[in-house]
N, CA, C and O atoms as a Maestro MAE file, in Angstrom:
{
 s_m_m2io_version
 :::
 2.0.0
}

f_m_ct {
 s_m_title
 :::
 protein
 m_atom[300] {
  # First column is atom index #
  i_m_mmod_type
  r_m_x_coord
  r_m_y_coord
  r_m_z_coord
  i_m_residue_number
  s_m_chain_name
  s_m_pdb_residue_name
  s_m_pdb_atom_name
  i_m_atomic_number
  :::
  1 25 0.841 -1.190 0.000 1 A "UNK " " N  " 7
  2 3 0.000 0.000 0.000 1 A "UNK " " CA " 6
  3 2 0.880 1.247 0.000 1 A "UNK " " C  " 6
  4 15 1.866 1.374 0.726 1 A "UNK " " O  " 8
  5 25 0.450 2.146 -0.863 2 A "UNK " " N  " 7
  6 3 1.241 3.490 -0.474 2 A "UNK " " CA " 6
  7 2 0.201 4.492 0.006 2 A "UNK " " C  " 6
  8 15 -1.005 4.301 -0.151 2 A "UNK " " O  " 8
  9 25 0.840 5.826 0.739 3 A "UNK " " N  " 7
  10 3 0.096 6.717 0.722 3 A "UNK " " CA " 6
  11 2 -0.623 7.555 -0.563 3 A "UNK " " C  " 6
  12 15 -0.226 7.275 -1.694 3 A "UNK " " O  " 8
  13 25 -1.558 8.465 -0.417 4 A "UNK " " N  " 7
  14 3 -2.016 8.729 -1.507 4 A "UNK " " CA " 6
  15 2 -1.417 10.200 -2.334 4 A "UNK " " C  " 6
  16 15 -1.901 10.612 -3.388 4 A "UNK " " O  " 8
  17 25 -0.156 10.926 -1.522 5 A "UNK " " N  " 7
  18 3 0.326 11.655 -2.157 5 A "UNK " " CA " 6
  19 2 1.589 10.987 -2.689 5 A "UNK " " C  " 6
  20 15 2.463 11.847 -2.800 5 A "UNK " " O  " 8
  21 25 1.877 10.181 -2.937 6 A "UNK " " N  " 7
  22 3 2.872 9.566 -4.104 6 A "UNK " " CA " 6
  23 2 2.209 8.820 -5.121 6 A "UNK " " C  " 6
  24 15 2.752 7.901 -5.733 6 A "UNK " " O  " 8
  25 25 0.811 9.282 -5.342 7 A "UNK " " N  " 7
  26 3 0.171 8.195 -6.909 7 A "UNK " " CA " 6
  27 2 0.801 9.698 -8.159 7 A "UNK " " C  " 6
  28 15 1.431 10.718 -7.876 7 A "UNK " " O  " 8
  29 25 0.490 9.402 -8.961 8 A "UNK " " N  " 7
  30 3 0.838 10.334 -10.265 8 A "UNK " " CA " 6
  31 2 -0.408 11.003 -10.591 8 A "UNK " " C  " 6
  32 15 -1.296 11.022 -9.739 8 A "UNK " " O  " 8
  33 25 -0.575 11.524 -11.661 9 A "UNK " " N  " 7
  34 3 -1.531 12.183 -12.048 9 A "UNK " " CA " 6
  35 2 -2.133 11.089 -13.354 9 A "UNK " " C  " 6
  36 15 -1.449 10.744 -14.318 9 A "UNK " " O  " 8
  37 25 -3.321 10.740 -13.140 10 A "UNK " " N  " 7
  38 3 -3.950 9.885 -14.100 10 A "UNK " " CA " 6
  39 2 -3.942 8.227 -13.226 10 A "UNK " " C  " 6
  40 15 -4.791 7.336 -13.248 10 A "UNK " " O  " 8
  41 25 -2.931 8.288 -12.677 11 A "UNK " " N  " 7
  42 3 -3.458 7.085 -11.852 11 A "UNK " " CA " 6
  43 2 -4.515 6.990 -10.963 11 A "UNK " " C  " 6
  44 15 -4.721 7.973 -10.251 11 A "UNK " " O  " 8
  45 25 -5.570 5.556 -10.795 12 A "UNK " " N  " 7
  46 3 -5.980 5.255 -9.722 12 A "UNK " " CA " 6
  47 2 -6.205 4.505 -8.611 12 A "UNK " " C  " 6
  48 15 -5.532 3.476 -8.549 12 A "UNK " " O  " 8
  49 25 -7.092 4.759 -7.552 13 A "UNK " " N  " 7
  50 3 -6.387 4.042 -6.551 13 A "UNK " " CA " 6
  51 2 -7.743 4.279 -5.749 13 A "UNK " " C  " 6
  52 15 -8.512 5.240 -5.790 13 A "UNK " " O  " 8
  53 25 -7.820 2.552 -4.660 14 A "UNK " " N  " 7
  54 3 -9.000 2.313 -3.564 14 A "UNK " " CA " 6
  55 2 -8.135 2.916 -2.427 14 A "UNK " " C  " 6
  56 15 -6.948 2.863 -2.108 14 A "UNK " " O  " 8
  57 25 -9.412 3.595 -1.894 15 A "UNK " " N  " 7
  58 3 -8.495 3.970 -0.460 15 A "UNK " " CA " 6
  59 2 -8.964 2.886 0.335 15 A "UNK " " C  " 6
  60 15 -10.126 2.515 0.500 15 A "UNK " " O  " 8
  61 25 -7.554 2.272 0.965 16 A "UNK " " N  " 7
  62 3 -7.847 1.151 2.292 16 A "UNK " " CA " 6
  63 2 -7.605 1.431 3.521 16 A "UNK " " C  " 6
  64 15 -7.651 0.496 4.320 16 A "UNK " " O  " 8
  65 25 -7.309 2.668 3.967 17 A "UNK " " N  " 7
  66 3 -7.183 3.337 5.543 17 A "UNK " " CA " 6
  67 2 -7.049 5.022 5.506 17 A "UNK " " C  " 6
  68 15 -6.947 5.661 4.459 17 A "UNK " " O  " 8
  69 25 -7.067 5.534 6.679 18 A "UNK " " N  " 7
  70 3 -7.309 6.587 6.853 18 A "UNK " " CA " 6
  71 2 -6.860 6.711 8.416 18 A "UNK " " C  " 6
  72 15 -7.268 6.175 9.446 18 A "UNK " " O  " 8
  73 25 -5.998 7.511 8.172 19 A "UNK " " N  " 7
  74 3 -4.747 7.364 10.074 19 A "UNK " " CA " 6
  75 2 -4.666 8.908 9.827 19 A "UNK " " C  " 6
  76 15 -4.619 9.680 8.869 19 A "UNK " " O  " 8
  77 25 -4.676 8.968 11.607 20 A "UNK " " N  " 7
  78 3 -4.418 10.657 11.827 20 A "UNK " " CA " 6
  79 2 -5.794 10.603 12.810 20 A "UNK " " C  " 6
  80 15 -6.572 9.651 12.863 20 A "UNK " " O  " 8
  81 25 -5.909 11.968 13.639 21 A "UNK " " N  " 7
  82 3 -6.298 12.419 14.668 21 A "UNK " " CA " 6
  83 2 -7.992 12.168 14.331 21 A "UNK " " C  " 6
  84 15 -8.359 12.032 13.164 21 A "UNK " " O  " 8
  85 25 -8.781 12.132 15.258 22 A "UNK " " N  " 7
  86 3 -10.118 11.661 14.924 22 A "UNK " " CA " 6
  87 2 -11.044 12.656 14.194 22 A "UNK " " C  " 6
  88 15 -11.826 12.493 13.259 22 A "UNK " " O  " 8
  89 25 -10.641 13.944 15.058 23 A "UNK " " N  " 7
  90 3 -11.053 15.018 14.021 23 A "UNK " " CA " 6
  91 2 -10.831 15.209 12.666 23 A "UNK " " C  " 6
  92 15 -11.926 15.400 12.138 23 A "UNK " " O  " 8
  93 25 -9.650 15.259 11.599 24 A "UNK " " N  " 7
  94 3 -8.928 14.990 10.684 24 A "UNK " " CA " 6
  95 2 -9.706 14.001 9.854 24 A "UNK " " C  " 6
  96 15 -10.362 14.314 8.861 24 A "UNK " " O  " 8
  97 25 -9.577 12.723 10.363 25 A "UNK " " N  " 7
  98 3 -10.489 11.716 9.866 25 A "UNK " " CA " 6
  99 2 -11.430 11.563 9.707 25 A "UNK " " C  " 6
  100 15 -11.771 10.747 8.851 25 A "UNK " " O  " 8
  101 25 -12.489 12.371 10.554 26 A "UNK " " N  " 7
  102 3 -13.842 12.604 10.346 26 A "UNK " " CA " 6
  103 2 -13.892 13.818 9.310 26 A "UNK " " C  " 6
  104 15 -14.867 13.946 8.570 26 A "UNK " " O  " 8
  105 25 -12.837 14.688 9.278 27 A "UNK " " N  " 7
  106 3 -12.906 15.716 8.163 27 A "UNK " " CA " 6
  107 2 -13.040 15.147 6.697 27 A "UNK " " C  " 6
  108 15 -13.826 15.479 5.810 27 A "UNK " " O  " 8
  109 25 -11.900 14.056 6.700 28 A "UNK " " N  " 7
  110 3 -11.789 13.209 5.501 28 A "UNK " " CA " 6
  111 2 -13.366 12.541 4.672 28 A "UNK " " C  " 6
  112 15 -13.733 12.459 3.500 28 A "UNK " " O  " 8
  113 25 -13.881 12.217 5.805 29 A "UNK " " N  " 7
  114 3 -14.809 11.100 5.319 29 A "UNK " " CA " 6
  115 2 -15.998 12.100 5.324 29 A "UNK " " C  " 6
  116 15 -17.064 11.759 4.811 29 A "UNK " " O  " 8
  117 25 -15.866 13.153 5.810 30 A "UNK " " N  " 7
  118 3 -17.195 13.661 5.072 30 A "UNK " " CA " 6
  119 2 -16.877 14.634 3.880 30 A "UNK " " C  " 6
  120 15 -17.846 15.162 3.334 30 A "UNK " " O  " 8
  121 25 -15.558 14.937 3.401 31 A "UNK " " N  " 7
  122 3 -15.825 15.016 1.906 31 A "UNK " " CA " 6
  123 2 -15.614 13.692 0.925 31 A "UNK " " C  " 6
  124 15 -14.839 13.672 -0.031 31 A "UNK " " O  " 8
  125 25 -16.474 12.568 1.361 32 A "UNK " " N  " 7
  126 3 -16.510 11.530 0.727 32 A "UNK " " CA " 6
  127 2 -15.145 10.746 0.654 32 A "UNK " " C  " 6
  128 15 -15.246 9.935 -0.266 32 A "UNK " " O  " 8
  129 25 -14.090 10.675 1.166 33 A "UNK " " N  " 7
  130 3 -12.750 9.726 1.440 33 A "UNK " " CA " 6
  131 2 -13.145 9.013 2.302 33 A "UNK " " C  " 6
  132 15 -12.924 9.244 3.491 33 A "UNK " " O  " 8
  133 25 -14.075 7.600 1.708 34 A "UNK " " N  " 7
  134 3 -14.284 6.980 2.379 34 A "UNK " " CA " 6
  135 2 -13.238 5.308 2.410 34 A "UNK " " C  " 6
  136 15 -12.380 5.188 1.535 34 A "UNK " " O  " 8
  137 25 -13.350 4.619 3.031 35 A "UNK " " N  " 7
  138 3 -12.701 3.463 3.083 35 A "UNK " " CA " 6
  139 2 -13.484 2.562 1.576 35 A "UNK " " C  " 6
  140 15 -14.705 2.419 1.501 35 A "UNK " " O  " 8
  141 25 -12.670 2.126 0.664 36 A "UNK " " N  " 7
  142 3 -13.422 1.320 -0.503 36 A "UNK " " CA " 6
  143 2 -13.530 2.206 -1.490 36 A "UNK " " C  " 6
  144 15 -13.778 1.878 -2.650 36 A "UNK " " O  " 8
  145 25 -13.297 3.746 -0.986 37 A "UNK " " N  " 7
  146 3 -13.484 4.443 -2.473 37 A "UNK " " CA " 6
  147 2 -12.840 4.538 -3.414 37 A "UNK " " C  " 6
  148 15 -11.638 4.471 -3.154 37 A "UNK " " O  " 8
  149 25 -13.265 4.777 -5.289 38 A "UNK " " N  " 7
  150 3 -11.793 4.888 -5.964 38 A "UNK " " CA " 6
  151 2 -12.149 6.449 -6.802 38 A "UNK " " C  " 6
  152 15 -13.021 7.140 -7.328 38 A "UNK " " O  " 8
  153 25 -10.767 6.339 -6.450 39 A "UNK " " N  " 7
  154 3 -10.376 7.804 -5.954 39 A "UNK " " CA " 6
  155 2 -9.011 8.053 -7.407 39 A "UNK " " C  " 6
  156 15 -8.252 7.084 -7.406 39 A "UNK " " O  " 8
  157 25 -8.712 8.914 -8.316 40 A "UNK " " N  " 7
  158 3 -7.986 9.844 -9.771 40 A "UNK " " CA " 6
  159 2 -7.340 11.046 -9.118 40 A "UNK " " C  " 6
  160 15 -7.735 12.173 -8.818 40 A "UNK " " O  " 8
  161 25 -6.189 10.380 -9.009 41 A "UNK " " N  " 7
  162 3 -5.275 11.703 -8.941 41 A "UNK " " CA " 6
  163 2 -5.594 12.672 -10.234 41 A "UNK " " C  " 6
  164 15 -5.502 12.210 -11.371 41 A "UNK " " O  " 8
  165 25 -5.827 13.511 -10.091 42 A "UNK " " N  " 7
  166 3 -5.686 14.322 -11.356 42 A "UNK " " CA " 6
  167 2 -4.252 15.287 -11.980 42 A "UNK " " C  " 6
  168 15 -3.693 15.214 -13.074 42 A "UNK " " O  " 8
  169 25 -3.864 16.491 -10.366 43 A "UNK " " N  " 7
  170 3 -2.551 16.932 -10.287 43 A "UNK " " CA " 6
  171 2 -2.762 17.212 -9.038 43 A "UNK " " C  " 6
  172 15 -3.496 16.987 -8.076 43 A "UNK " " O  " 8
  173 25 -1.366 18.092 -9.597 44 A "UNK " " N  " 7
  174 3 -0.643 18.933 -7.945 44 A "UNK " " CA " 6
  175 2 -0.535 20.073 -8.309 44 A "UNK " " C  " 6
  176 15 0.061 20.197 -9.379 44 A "UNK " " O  " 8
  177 25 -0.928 21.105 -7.772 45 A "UNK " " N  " 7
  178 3 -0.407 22.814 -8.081 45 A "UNK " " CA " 6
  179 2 0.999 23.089 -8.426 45 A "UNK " " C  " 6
  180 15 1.881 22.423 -7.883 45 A "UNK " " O  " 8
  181 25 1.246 23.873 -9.153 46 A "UNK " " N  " 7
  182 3 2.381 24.645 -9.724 46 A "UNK " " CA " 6
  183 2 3.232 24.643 -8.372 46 A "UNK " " C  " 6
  184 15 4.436 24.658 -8.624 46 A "UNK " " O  " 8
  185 25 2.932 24.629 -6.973 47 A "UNK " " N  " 7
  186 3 4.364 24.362 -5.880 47 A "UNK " " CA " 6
  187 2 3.691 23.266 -5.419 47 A "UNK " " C  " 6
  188 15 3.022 23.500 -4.413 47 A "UNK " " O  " 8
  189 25 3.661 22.393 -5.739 48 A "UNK " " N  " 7
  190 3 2.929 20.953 -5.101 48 A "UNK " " CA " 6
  191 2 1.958 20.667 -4.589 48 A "UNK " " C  " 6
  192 15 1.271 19.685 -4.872 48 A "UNK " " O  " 8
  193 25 1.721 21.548 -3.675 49 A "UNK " " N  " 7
  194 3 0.405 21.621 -2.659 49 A "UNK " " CA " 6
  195 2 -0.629 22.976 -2.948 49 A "UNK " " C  " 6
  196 15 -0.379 24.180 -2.984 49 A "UNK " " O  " 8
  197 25 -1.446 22.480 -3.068 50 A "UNK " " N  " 7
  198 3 -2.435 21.092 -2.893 50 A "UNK " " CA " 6
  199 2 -2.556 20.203 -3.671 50 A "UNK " " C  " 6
  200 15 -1.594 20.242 -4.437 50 A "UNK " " O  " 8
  201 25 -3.442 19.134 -3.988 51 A "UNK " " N  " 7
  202 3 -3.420 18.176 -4.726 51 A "UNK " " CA " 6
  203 2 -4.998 18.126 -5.520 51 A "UNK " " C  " 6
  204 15 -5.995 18.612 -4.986 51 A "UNK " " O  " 8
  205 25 -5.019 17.558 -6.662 52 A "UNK " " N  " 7
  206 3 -6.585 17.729 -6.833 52 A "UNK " " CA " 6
  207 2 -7.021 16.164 -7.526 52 A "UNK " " C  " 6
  208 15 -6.740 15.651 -8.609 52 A "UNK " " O  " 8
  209 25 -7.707 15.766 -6.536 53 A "UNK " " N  " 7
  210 3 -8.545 14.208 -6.788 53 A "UNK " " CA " 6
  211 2 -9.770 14.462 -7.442 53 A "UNK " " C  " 6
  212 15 -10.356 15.542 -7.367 53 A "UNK " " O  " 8
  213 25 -10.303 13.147 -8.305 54 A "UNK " " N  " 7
  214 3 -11.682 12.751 -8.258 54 A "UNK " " CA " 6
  215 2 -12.183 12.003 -7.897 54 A "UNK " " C  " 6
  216 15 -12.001 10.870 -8.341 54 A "UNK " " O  " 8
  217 25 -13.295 12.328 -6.654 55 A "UNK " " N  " 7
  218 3 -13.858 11.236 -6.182 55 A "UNK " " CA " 6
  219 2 -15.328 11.112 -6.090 55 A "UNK " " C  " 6
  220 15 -15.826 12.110 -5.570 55 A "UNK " " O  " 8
  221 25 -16.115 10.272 -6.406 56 A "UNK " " N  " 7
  222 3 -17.715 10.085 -6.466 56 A "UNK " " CA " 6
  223 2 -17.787 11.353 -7.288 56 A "UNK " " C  " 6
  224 15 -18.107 12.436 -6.798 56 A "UNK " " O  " 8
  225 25 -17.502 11.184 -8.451 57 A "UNK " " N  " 7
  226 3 -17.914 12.463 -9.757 57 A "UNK " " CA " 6
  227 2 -17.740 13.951 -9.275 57 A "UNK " " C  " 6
  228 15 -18.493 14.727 -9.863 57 A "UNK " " O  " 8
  229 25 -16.916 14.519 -8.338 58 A "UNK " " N  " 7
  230 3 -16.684 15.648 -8.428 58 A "UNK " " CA " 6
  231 2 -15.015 15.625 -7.836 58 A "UNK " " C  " 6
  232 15 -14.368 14.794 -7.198 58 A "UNK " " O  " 8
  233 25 -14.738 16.836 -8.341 59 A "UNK " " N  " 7
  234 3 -13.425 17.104 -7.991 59 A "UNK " " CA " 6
  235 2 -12.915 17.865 -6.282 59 A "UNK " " C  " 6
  236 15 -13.559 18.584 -5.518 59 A "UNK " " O  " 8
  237 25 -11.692 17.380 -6.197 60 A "UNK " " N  " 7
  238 3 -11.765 17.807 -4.718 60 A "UNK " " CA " 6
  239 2 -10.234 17.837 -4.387 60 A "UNK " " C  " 6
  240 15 -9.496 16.860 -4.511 60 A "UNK " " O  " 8
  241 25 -9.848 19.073 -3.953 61 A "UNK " " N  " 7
  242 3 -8.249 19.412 -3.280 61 A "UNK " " CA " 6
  243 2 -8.294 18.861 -2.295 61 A "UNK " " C  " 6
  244 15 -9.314 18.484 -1.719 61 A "UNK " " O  " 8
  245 25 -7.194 18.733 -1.958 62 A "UNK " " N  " 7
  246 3 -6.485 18.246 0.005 62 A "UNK " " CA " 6
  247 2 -5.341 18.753 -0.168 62 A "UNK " " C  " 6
  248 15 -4.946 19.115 -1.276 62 A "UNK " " O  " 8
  249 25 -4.785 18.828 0.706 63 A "UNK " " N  " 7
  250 3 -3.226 19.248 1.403 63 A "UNK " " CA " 6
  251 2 -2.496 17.470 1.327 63 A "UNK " " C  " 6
  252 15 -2.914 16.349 1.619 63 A "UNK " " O  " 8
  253 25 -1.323 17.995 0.813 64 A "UNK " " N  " 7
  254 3 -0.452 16.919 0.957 64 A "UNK " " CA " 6
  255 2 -0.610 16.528 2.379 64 A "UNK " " C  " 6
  256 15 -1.325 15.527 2.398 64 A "UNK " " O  " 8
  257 25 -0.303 16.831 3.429 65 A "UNK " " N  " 7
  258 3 -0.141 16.751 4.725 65 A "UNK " " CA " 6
  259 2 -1.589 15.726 5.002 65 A "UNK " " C  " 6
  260 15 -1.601 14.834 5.850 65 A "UNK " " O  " 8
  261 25 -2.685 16.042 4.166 66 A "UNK " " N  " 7
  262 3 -3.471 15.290 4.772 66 A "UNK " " CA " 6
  263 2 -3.718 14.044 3.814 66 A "UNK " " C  " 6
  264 15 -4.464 13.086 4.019 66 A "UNK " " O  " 8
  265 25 -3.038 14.258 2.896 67 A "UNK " " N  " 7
  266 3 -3.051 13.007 1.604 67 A "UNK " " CA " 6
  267 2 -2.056 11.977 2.366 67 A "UNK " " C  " 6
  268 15 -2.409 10.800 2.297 67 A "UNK " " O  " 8
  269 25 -0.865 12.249 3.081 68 A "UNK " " N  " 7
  270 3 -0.080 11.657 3.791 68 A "UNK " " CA " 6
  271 2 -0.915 10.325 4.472 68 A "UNK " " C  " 6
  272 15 -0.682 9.126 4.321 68 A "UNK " " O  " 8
  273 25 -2.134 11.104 5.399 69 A "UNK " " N  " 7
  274 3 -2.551 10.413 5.962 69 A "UNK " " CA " 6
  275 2 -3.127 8.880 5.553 69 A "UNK " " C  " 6
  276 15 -3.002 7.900 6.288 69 A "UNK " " O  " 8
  277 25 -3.789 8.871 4.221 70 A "UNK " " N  " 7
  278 3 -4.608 7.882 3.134 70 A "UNK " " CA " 6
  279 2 -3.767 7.194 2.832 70 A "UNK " " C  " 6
  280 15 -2.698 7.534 2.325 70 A "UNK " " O  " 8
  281 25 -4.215 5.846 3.167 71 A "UNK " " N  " 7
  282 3 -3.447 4.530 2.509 71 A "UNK " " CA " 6
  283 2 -4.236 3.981 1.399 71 A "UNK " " C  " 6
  284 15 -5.412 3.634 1.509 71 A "UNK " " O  " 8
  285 25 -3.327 3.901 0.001 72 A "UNK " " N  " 7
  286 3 -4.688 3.557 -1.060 72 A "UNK " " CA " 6
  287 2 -3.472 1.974 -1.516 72 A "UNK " " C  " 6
  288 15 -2.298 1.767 -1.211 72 A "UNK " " O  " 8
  289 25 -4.661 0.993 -2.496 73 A "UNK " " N  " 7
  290 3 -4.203 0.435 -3.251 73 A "UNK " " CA " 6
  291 2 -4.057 0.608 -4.906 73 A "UNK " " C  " 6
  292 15 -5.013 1.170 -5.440 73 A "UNK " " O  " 8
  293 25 -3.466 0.380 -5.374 74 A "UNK " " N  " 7
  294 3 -3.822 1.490 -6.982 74 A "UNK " " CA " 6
  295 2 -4.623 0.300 -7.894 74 A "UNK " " C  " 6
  296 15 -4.475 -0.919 -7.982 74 A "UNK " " O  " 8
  297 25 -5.337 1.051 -8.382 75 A "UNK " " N  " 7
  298 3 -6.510 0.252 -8.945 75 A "UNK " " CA " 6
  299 2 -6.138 -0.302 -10.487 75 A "UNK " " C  " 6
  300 15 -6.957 -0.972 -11.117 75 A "UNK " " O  " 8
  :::
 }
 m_bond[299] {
  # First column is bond index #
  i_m_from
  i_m_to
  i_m_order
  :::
  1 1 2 1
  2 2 3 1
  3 3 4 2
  4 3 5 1
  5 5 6 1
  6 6 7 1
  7 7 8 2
  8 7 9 1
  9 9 10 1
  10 10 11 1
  11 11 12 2
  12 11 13 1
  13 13 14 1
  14 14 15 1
  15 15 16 2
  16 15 17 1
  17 17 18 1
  18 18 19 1
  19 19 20 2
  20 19 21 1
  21 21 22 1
  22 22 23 1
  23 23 24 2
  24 23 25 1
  25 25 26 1
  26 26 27 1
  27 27 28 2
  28 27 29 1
  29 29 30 1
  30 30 31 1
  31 31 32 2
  32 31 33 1
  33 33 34 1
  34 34 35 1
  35 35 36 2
  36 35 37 1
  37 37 38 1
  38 38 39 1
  39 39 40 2
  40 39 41 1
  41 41 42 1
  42 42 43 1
  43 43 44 2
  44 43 45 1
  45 45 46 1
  46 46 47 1
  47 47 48 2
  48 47 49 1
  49 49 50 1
  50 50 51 1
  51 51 52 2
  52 51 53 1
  53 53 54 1
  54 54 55 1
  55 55 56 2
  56 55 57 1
  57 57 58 1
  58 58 59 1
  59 59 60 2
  60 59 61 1
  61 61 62 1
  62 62 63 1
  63 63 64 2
  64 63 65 1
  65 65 66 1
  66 66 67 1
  67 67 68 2
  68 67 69 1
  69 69 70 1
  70 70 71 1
  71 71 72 2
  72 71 73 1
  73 73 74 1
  74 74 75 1
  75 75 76 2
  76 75 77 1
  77 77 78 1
  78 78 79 1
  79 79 80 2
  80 79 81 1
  81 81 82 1
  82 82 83 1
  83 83 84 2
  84 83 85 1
  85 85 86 1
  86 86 87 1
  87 87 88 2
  88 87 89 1
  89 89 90 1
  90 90 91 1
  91 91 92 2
  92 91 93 1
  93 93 94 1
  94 94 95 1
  95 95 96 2
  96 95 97 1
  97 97 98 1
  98 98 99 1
  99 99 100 2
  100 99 101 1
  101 101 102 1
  102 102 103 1
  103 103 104 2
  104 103 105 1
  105 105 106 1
  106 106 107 1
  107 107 108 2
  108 107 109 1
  109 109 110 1
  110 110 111 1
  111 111 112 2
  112 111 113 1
  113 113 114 1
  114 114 115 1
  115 115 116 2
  116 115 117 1
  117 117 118 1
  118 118 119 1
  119 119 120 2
  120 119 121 1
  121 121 122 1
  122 122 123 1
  123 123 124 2
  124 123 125 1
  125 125 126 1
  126 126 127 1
  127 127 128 2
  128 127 129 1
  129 129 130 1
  130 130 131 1
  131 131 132 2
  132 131 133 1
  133 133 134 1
  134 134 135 1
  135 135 136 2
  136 135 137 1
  137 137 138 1
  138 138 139 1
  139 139 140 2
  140 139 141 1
  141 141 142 1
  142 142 143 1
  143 143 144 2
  144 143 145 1
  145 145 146 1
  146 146 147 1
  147 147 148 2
  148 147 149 1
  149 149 150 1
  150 150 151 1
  151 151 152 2
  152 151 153 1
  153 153 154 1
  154 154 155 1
  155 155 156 2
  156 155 157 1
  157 157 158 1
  158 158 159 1
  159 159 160 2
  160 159 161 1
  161 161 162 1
  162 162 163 1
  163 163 164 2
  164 163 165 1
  165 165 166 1
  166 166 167 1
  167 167 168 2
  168 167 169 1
  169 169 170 1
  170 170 171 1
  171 171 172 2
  172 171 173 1
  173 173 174 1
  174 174 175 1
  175 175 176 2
  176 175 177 1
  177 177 178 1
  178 178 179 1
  179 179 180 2
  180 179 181 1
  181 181 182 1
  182 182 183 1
  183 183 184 2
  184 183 185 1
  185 185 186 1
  186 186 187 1
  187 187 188 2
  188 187 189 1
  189 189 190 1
  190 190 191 1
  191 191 192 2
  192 191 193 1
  193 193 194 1
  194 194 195 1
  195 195 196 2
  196 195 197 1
  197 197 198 1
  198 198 199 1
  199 199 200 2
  200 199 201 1
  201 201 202 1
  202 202 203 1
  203 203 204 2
  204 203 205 1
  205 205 206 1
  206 206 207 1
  207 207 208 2
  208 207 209 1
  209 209 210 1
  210 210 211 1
  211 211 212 2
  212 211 213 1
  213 213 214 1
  214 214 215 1
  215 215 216 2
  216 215 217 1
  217 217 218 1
  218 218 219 1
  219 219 220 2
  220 219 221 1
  221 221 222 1
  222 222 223 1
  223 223 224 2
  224 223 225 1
  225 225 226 1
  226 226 227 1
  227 227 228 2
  228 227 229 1
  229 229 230 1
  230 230 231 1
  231 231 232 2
  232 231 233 1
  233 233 234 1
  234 234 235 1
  235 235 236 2
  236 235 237 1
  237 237 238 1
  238 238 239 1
  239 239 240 2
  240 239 241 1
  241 241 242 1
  242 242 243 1
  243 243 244 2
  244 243 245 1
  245 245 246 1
  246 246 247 1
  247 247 248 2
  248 247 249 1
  249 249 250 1
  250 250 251 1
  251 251 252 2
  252 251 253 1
  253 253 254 1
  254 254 255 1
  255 255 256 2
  256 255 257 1
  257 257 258 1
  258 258 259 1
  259 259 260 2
  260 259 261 1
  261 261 262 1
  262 262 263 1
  263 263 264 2
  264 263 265 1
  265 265 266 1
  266 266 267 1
  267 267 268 2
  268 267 269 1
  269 269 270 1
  270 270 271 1
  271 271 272 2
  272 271 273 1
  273 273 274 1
  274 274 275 1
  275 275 276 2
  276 275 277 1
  277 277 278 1
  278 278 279 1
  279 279 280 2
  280 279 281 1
  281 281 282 1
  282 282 283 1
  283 283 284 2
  284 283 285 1
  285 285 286 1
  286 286 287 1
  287 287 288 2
  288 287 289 1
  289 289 290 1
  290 290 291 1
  291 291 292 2
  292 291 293 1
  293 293 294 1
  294 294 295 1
  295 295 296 2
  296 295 297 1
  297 297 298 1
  298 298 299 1
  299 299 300 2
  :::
 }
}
């Protein structure tokens, strides 16, 4: 498993965990980062951070810092 800020852009990937503080994690999962989801890197901003996924048909940034947290398998 890797975390989910080392997939590429165009790759995808199931998320299989979600580690970090309970708050954090509950932040995660209610913009839909749920456990089982598959989840399209799309990119990374012009200085890396943030990152921009697709998940359940809409698009959605995170912070590396919190992409850290997501353990995916690549699909």
């Amino acid at each position: 498993m890797h975390s989910l800020d080392t997939l590429h852009p165009g790759e995808r990937a199931i998320i299989r965990s979600i580690h970090g503080e309970t708050a954090e994690e509950a932040h995660l999962m209610e913009m839909g980062l749920l456990v089982g989801t598959l989840i399209e890197f799309i990119k990374r901003a012009p200085l890396g951070d943030p990152i921009e996924l697709r998940v359940r048909g809409y698009h959605l940034s995170i912070r590396c810092s919190q992409a850290k947290l997501i353990k995916v398998e690549k699909a």
